[in-house]
N, CA, C and O of each residue as an XYZ file, in Angstrom:
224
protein
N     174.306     34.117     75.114
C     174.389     35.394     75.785
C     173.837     36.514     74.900
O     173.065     37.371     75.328
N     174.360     36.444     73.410
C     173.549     37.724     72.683
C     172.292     37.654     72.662
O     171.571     38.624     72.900
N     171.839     36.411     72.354
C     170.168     35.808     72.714
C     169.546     37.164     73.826
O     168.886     38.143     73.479
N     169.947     36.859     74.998
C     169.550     37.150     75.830
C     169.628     38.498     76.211
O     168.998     39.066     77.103
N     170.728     39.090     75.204
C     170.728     40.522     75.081
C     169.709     41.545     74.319
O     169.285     42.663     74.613
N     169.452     40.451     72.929
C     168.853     41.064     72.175
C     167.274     40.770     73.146
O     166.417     41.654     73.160
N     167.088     39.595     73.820
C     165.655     40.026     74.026
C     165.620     41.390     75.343
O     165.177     42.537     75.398
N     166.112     40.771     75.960
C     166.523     42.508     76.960
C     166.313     43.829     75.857
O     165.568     44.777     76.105
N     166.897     43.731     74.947
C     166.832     45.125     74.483
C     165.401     45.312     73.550
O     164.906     46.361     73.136
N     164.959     44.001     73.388
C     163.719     44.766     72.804
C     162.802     44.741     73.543
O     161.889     45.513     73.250
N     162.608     43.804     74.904
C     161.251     44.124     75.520
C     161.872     45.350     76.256
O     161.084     46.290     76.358
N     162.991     45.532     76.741
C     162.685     47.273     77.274
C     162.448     48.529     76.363
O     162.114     49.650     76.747
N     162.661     48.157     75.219
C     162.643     49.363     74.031
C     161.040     49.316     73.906
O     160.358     50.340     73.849
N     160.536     48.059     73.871
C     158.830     47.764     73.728
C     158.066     48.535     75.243
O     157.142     49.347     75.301
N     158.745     48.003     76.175
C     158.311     48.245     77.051
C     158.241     49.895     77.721
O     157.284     50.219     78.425
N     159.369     50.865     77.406
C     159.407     52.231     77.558
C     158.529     52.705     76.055
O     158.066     53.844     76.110
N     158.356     52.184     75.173
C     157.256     52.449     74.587
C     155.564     52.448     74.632
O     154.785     53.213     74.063
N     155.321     51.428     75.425
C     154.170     51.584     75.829
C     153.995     52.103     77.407
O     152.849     52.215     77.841
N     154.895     52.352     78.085
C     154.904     53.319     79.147
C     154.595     54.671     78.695
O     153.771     55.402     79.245
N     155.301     54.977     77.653
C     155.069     56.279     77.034
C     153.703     56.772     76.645
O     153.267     57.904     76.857
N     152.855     55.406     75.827
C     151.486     55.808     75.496
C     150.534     55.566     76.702
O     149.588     56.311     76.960
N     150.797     54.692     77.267
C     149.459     54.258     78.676
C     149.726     54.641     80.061
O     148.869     54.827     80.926
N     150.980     54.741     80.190
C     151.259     55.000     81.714
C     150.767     56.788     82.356
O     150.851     57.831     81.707
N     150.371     56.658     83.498
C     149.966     58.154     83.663
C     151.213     58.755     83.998
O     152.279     58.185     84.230
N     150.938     60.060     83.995
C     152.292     61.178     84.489
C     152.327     61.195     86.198
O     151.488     61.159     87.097
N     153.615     61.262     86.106
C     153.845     60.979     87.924
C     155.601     60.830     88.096
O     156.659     60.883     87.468
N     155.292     60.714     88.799
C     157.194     59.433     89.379
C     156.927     58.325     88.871
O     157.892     57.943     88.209
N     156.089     57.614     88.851
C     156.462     56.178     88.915
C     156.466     56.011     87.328
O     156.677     54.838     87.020
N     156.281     56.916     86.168
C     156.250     56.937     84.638
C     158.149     57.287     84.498
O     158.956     56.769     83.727
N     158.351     58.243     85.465
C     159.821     58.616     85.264
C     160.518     57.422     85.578
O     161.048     56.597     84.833
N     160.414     57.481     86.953
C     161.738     55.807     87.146
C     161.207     54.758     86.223
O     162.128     54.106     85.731
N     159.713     54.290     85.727
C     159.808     53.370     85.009
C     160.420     52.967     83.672
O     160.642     51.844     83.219
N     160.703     54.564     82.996
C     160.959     54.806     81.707
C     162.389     55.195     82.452
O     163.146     54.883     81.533
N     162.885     55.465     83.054
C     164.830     55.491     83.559
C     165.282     54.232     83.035
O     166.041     54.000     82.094
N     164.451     53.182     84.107
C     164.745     51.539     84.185
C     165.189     50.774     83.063
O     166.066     49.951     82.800
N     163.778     51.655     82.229
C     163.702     50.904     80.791
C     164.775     51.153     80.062
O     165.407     50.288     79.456
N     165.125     52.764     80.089
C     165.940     53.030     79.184
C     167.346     52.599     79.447
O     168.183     52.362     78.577
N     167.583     52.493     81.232
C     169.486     51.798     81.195
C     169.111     50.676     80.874
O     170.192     50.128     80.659
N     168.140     49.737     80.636
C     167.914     48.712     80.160
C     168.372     48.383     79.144
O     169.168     47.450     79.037
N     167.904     49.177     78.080
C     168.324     49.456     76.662
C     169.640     49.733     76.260
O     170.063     49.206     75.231
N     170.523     50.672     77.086
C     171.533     51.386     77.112
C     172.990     49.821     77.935
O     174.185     49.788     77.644
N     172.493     49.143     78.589
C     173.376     48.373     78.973
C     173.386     47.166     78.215
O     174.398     46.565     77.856
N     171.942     46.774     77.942
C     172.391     45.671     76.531
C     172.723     46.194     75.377
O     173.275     45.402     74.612
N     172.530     47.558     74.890
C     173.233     48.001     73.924
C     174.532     47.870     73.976
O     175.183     47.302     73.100
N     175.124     48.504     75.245
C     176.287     48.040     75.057
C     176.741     46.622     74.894
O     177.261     46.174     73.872
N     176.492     45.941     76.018
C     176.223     44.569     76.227
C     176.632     43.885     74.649
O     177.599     43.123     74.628
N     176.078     44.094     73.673
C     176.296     43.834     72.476
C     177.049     44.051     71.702
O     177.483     43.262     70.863
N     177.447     45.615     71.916
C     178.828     45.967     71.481
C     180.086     45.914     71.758
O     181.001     46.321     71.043
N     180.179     45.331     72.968
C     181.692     44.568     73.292
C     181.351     43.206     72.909
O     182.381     42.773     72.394
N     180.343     42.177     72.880
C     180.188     41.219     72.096
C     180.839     40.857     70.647
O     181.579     39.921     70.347
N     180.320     41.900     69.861
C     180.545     42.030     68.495
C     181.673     41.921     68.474
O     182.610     42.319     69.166
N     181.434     40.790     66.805
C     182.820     40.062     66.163
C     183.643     41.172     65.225
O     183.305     41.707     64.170
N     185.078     41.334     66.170
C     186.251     41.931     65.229
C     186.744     41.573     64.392
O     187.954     41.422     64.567
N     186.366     41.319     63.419
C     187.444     41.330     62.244
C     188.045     42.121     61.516
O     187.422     43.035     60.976
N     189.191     41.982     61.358
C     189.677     43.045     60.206
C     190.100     42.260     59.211
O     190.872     41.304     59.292
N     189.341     42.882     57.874
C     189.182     42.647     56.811
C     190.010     43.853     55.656
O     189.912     43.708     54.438
C-alpha cells in the first residue's frame, strides 16, 4: 500500500510539474493542476496515517 502511495505522490508531483511548464493557460491547466495537487495532498496524507508509531 505505501508502494503505491509513494508512486501516486510522485507521478502527480511530476506530473503538476510539467503541467506547469507545457500546458497552455485556460481551465483545463487549472482543474488539471487541482487534480494533481489533491493527488499529492491525499497520498500525502495517505502516508501519514500509515507511518510507524513508535515511542522511543
Amino acid at each position: 500500500m505505501k508502494v503505491l502511495l509513494w508512486t501516486v505522490l510522485a507521478a502527480c508531483f511530476a506530473a503538476n510539474v510539467f503541467l506547469g511548464l507545457v500546458a497552455p493557460d485556460g481551465a483545463t491547466r487549472i482543474v488539471l493542476s487541482c487534480l494533481t495537487g489533491l493527488g499529492v495532498l491525499v497520498s500525502g496524507a495517505g502516508l501519514w496515517f500509515l507511518r510507524d508509531r513508535r515511542a522511543d
